[in-house]
N, C-alpha and C positions, 0 to 999 in steps of 0.2 A: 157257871154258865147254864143253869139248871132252866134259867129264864130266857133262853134264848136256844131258834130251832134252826137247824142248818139249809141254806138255801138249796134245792134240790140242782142240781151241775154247773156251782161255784163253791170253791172252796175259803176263798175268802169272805163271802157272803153269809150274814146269819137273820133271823128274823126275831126280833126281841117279841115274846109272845103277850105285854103288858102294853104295850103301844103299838105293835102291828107294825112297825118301822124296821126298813130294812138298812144293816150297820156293816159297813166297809172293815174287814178286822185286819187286813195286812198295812202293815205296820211301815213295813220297807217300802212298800207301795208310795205310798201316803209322804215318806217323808224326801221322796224323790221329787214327787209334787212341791212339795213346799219348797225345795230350791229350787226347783224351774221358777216356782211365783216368785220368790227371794232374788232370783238373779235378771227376771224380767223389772222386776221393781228398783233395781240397781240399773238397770241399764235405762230406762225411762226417767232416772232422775238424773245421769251423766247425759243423756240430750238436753234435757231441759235446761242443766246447767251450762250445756254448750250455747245453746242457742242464745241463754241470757247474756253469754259472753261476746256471742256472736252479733246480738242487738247492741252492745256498751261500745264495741269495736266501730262500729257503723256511724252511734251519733259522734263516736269521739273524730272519725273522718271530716264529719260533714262539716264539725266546730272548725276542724283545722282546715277544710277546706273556704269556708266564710272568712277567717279569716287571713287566706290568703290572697280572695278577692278583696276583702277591706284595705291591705297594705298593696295593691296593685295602682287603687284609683285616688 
């Protein structure tokens, strides 16, 4: 860690002194995050899959609905 300087009142924070870029170092942090995104990204694709269900549902009414007008007349 010789190459990096501590950000002065964060402890998680450091300053790499080769690129002047400041590096997020907790770790726990970081992978708390990635399931929040992990479980937003699950739940965005259990809508999309509803809804594709939700649209397959609809034409398959309408099929059956034609053709109960077609055997009426």
């Amino acid at each position: 860690m010789a190459n990096r300087i501590q950000v002065e009142g964060y402890k998680t924070l450091v300053r790499e002194t080769v690129s002047s870029g400041i590096v997020n170092t907790d770790v726990s942090g970081y992978q708390v995050y990635m399931k929040r995104i992990q479980a937003r990204h699950e739940s965005s694709d259990k809508i999309r899959c509803l809804v594709k269900e939700i649209n397959t549902l609809k034409t398959e009414l309408r099929e059956i609905k034609s053709l109960i007008k077609g055997n009426k007349e």
